[in-house]
N, C-alpha and C positions, 0 to 999 in steps of 0.2 A: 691607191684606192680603186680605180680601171680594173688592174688585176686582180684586185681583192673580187671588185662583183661580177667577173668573170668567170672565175674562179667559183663563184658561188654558183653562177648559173649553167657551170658544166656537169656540177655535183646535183643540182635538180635533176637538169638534162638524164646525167648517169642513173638516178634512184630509176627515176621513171623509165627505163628502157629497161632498167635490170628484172623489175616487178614484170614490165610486158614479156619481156625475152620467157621468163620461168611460166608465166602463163600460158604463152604458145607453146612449149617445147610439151607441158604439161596437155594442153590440146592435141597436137601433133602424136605424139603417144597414146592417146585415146585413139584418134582415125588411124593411127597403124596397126591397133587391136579391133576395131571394125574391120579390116581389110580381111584382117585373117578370119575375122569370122564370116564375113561373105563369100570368100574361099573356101571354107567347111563348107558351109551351103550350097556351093554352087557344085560341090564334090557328092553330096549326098542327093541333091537334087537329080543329077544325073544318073544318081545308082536308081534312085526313087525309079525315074524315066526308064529303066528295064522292065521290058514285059514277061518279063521270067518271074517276077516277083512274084509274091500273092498280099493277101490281105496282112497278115503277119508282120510281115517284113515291112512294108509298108508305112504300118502303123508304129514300127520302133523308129525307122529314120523321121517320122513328122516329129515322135517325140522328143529326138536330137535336135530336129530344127527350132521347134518351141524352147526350148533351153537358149538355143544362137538367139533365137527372138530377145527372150529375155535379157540375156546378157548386153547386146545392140542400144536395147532400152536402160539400162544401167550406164553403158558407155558413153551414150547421148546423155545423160545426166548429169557427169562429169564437173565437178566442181574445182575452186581452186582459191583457197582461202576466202572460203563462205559463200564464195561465189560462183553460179551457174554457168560454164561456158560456154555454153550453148543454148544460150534461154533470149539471144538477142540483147536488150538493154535492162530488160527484165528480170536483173541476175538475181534477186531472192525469189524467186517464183523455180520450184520444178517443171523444167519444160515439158518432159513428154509422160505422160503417162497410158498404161496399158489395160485397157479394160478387157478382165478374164472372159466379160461371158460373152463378146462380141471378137477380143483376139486385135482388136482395132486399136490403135496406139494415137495420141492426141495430142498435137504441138501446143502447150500455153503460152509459149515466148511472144515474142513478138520479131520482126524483120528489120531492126534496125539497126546499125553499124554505129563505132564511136571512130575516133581519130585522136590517133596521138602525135602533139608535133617531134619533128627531129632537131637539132641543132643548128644544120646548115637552111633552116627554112622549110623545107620539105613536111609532109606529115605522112603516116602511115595507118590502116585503117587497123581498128583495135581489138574484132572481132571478126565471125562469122557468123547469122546466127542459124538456132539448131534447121530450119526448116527449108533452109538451102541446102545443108548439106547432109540428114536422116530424111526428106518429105521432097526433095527434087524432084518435077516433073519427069527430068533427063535421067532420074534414076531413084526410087524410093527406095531405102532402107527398110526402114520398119513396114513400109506397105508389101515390098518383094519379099519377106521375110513368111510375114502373115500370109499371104497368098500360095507360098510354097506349102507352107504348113497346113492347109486347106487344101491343098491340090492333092496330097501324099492323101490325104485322111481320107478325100473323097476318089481318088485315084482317075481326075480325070484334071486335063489340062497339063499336065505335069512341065511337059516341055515350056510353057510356055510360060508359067511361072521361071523355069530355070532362064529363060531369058530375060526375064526381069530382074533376078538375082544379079547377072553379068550384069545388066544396065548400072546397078547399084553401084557394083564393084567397081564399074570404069568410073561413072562419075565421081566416088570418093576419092580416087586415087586420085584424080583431076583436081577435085577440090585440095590436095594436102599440098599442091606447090606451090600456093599461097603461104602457109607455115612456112615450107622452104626457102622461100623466096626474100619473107619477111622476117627470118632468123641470119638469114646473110643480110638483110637492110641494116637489120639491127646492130649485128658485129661490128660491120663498118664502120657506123658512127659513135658504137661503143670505142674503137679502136682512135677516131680522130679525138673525141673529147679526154681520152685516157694520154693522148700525145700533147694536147693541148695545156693541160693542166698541167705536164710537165713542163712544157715552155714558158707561163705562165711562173710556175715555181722559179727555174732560173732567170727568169727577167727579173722577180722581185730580186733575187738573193745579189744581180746586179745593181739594182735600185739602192738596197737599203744594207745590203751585205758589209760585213766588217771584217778587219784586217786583224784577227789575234791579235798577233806582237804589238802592232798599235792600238790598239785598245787596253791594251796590258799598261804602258809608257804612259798611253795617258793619262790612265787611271791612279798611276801610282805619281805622277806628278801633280794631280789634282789631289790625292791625298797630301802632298809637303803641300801645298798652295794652302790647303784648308788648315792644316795642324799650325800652320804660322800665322794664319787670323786668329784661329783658339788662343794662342797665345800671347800673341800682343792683347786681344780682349781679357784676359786676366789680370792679365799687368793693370789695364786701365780700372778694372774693376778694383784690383788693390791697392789703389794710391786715393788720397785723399781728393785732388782734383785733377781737370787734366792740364792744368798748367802745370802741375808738379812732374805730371809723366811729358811734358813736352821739353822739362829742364834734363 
């Protein structure tokens, strides 16, 4: 019985980490398509920053960069069975939205983190949310984004948007070795509970396990054991009393 609810509670253990694991790896994938797209931008930012340019030209790389805006804003939105990954706790709520005629993007999440336990006692935390890691002081997304695309249009600042871009860029990157980190936590104790359950398995099968051939022998001596009660019980049943069957 030990084993049995052990056994039950590595298979908790297991759902719940496999759910988080698909979660993250599903987040994790998103900031490595932010990455690249602050890498476009930080590439067109810098063509933007040529003073050979003219107005023309100009005005085609903002229009690229509002495209990476948008996309940024898509990617921060990122869902994963129904749920917001980036919206804080707040997961039915779309976190960020993009208002056209200001270009200015608006966190609705909220900043709070969950925690999921592990097996050996430990927990790990079960989020990030959006505004740590698109609205970071240490480096905006969506604010370096908009700002570049304001710089190109109005063609003044330019450099100095692109250096908000990089801020962007380092900090996400910083932010994903959390995923990293917490996809190895994960393995591991995915890897003990999956070792576990098999020991687990062969303790019972030492517990309660059975010997074929003898369970065969027994079985078939318990059936003569049974067929010769049948028998004698008929006998008594066909005789008028059992004094008769005891002569």
């Amino acid at each position: 019985m030990r084993n049995h609810g052990q056994a039950a509670a590595d298979a908790q253990y297991l759902q719940s980490l496999t759910t988080l694991q698909s979660k993250f790896q599903v987040a994790d994938s998103a900031l490595s398509d932010v990455v690249a797209t602050l890498t476009r931008a930080l590439s067109l930012g810098t063509e933007g920053a040529n003073g050979t340019l003219n107005t023309a030209d100009r005005q085609a790389i903002a229009g690229e960069v509002q495209r990476l805006l948008n996309q940024a804003v898509s990617l921060a939105n990122t869902s994963y069975q129904g749920s917001f990954l980036f919206a804080g706790t707040r997961v039915t709520t779309q976190p960020f939205t993009l208002d056209p005629a200001t270009n200015k993007v608006t966190y609705n999440g909220n900043s709070a983190t969950t925690t999921v336990a592990l097996s050996n006692g430990d927990s790990i935390t079960g989020n990030l949310p959006g505004d740590q890691l698109f609205q970071n002081p240490a480096g905006s997304v969506t604010g370096a984004l908009s700002d570049l695309y304001a710089a190109l249009t109005s063609g003044n600042n330019i450099p100095t948007t692109v250096t908000e871009v990089q801020n962007a860029l380092n900090q996400v990157s910083e932010q994903r070795v959390f995923f990293g980190n917490a996809l190895g936590q994960i393995n591991a104790n995915e890897n003990y509970l999956n070792q576990d359950q098999l020991n687990l398995s062969r303790q019972e099968n030492n517990l309660v396990g059975v010997d074929p051939a003898a369970a065969a022998s027994n079985f078939s001596q318990a059936q003569v054991a049974s067929q010769a009660v049948l028998n004698a019980t008929a006998r008594v049943l066909n005789l008028p009393t059992l004094l008769d069957f005891l002569k």
